[in-house]
C-alpha positions in Angstrom: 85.8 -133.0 -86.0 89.2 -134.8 -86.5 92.5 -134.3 -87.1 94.3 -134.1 -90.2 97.3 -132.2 -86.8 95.1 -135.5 -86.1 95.2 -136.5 -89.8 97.4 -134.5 -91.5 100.4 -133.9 -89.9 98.4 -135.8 -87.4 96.1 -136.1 -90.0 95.6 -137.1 -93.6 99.5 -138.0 -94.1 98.3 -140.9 -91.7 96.1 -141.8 -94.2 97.7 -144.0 -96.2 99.2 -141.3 -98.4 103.0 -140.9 -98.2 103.9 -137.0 -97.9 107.0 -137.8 -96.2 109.6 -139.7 -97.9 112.7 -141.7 -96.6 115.9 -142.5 -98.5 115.3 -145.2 -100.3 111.8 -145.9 -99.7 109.6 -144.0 -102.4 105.6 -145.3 -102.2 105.4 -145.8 -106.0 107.7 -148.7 -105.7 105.1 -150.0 -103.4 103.7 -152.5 -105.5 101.4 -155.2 -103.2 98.6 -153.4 -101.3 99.1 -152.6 -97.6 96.8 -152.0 -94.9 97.5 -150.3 -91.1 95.0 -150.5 -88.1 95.8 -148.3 -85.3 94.0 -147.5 -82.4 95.2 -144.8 -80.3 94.1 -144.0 -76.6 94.5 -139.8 -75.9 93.9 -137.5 -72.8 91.7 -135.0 -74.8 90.9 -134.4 -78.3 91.8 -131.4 -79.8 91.6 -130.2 -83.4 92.3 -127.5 -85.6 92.5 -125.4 -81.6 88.9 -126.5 -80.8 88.3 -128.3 -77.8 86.0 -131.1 -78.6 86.5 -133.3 -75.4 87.6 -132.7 -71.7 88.3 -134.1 -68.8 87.9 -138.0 -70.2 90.1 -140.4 -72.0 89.2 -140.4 -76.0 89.8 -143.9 -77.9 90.4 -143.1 -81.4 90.5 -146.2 -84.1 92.1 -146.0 -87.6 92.0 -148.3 -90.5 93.9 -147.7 -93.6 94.2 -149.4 -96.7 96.4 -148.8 -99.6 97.8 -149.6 -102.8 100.0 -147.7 -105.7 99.2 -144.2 -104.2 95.4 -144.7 -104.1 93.9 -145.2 -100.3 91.2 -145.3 -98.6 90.9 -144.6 -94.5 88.3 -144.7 -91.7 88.8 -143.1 -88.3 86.5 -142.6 -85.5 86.8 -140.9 -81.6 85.2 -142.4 -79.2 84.8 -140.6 -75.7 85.1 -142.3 -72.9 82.7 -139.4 -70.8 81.4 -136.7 -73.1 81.5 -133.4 -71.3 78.4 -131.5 -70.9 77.1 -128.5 -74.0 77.5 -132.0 -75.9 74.3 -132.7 -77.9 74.1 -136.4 -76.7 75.7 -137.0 -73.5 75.2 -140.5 -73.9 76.4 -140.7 -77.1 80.3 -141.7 -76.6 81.2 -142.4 -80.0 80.4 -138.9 -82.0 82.4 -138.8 -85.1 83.6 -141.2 -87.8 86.1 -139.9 -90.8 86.2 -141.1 -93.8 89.3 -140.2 -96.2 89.9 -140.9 -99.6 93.8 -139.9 -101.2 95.8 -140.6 -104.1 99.8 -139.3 -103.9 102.5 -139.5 -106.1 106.3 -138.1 -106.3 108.0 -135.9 -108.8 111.7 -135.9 -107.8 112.2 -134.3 -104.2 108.5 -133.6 -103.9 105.4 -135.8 -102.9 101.5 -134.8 -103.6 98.6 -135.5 -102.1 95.0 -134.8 -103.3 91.7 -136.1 -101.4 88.2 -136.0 -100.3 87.1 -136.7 -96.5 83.9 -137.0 -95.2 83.1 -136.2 -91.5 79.9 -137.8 -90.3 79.5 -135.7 -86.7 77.2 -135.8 -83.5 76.2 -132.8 -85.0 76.0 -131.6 -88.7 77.9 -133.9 -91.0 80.0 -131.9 -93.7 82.7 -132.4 -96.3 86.7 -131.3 -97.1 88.8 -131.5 -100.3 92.6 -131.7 -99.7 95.6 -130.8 -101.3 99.4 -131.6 -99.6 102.8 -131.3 -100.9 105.9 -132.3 -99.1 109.6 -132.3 -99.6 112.1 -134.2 -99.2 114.5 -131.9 -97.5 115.9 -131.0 -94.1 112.9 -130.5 -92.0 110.6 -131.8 -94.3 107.9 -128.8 -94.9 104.4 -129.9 -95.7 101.7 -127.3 -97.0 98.4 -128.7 -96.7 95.5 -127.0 -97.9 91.9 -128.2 -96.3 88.4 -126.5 -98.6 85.6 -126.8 -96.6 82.4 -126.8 -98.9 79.4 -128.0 -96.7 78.5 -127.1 -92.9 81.9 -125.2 -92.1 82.5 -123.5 -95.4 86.1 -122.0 -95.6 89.6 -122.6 -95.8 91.9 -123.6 -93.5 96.2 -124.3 -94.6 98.7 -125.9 -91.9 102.8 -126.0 -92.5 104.4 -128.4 -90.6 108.0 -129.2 -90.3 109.5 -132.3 -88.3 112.6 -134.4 -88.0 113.3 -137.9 -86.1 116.5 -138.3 -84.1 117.5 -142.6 -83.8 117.5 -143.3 -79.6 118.4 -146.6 -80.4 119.2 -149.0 -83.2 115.2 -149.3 -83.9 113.5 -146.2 -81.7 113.0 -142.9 -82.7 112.5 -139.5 -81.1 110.3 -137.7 -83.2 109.7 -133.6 -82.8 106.6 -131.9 -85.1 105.5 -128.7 -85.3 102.7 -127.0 -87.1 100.8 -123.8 -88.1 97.2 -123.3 -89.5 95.8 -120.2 -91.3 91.8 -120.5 -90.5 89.5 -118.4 -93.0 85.7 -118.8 -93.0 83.5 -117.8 -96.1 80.7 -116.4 -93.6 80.7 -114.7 -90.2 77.8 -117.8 -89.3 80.7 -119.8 -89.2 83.6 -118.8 -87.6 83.3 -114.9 -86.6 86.2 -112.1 -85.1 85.6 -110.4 -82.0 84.2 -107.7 -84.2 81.3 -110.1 -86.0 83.2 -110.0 -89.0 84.0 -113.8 -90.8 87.2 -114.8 -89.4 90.3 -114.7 -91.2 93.6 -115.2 -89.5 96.2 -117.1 -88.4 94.8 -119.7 -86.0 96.4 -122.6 -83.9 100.0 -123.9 -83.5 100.8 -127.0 -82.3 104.0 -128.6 -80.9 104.9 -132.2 -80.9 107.2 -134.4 -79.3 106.8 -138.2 -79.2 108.9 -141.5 -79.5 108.5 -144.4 -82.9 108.7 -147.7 -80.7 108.8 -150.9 -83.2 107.9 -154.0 -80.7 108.3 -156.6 -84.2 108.1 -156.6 -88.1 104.1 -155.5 -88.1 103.5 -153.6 -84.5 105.1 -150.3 -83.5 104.0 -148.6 -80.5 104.0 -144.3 -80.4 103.7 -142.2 -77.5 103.1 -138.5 -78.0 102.4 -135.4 -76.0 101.6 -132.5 -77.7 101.0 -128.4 -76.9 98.0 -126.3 -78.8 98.2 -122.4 -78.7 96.7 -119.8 -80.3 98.8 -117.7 -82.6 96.8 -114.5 -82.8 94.0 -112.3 -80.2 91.8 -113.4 -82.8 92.3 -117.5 -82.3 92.4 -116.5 -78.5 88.8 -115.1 -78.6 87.8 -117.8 -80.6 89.0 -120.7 -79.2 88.4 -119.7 -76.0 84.6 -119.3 -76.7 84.2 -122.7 -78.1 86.2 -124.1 -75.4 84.4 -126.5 -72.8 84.6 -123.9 -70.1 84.7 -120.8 -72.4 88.5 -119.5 -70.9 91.0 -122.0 -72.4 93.1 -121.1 -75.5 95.5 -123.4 -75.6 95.9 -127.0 -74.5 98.6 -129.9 -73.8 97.5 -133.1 -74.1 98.9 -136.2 -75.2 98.5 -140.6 -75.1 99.6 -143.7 -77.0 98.9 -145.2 -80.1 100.0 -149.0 -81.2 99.6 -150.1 -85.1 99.5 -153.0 -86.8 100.3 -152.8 -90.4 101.2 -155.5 -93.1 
């Protein structure tokens, strides 16, 4: 599955949907409809803690189109040599997202609400969003992801970053994250114990640089760190790791957008 710290965070807030706002910038005086395509190039695909590729190169496209708050995205990963335990080995492209969002402000706040679809290798399922941000030192974004087909459950992330100018145009830009996993059935996601899983899950650390080349390209290297943040999440993401003894990961690539 994919990011939303792929899609929000990393994830949805890529989306098209502006959870983040800058002085002077708000998106409902966005009045012409915009589009972004970015394809990003990564060492390893993580998400959510899981470990869904290793020791190969993942491609991962992204096309985004937008206009007065509504948008509309499609992202997909492509792996360059899909580990073994895979279902298809020779299947290299195995997921493709698809995200629809509408946000709107109310004073030092922005909102988010959406629907994504994730059609997978393996069972497809289906998440309903909600994200509020503000516009504040730090910028804190609650995100809440409901899970109500093949993985049903919750799962809530609170990030925080802030962007430091290198240069007249570049930015250095530091993230960090925490998720809160909770599965409705022990089938799903279970504790050491068998019992449905319920705690807090994965953190993630971010650092990465905002690299305009001209008016419609920027280019954005990132490396980031995934950890567990309980015994729990170390039991569990160890056992769905590629190997079965990893719990936390660094990992990182490059990204280059085109938007107009």
């Amino acid at each position: 599955m994919s990011a939303v710290a792929k899609k929000l965070m990393g994830g949805v807030a890529a989306a098209g949907v502006c959870l983040v706002m800058s002085s002077g910038m708000a998106c409902a005086e966005e009045e012409k409809p915009t589009a972004d395509l970015t394809v990003g190039a990564y060492s390893q695909y993580i998400w959510r803690g899981f470990e869904l590729s290793k020791d190969s190169i993942v491609v991962q496209p992204s096309m985004t189109v937008a206009y007065k708050g509504f948008s509309a995205n499609l992202w997909g990963n492509l792996d360059t040599d899909p580990s073994s335990g895979t279902t298809d080995e020779s299947n290299n492209w195995n997921e493709t997202d698809m995200t629809l969002a509408y946000g709107w402000e109310m004073g030092p706040a922005a909102f988010s609400v959406g629907y994504i679809y994730y059609a997978l290798e393996g069972d497809d399922t289906q998440e309903f969003f909600a994200s509020a941000a503000l516009d504040t030192l730090l910028a804190p974004t609650l995100t809440v992801y409901r899970d109500t087909d093949a993985f049903p459950g919750w799962y809530a992330t609170l990030g925080v970053s802030h962007s430091f100018p290198v240069s007249e145009e570049i930015t250095l830009d530091l993230g960090a994250l925490v998720g809160y996993l909770a599965a409705d059935e022990a089938t799903t996601y279970a504790e050491a114990d068998g019992s449905k899983y319920s705690n807090f899950h994965d953190g993630v650390l971010s650092v990465g640089l905002t690299v305009p080349v001209n008016q419609y390209i920027t280019v954005t290297p990132k490396i980031s760190y995934t950890f567990a943040l309980s015994s729990d999440a170390e039991d569990l993401m160890r056992d769905s790791s590629k190997d079965g003894n990893d719990d936390d990961f660094i990992y990182g690539g490059v990204a280059v957008s085109l938007a107009f």
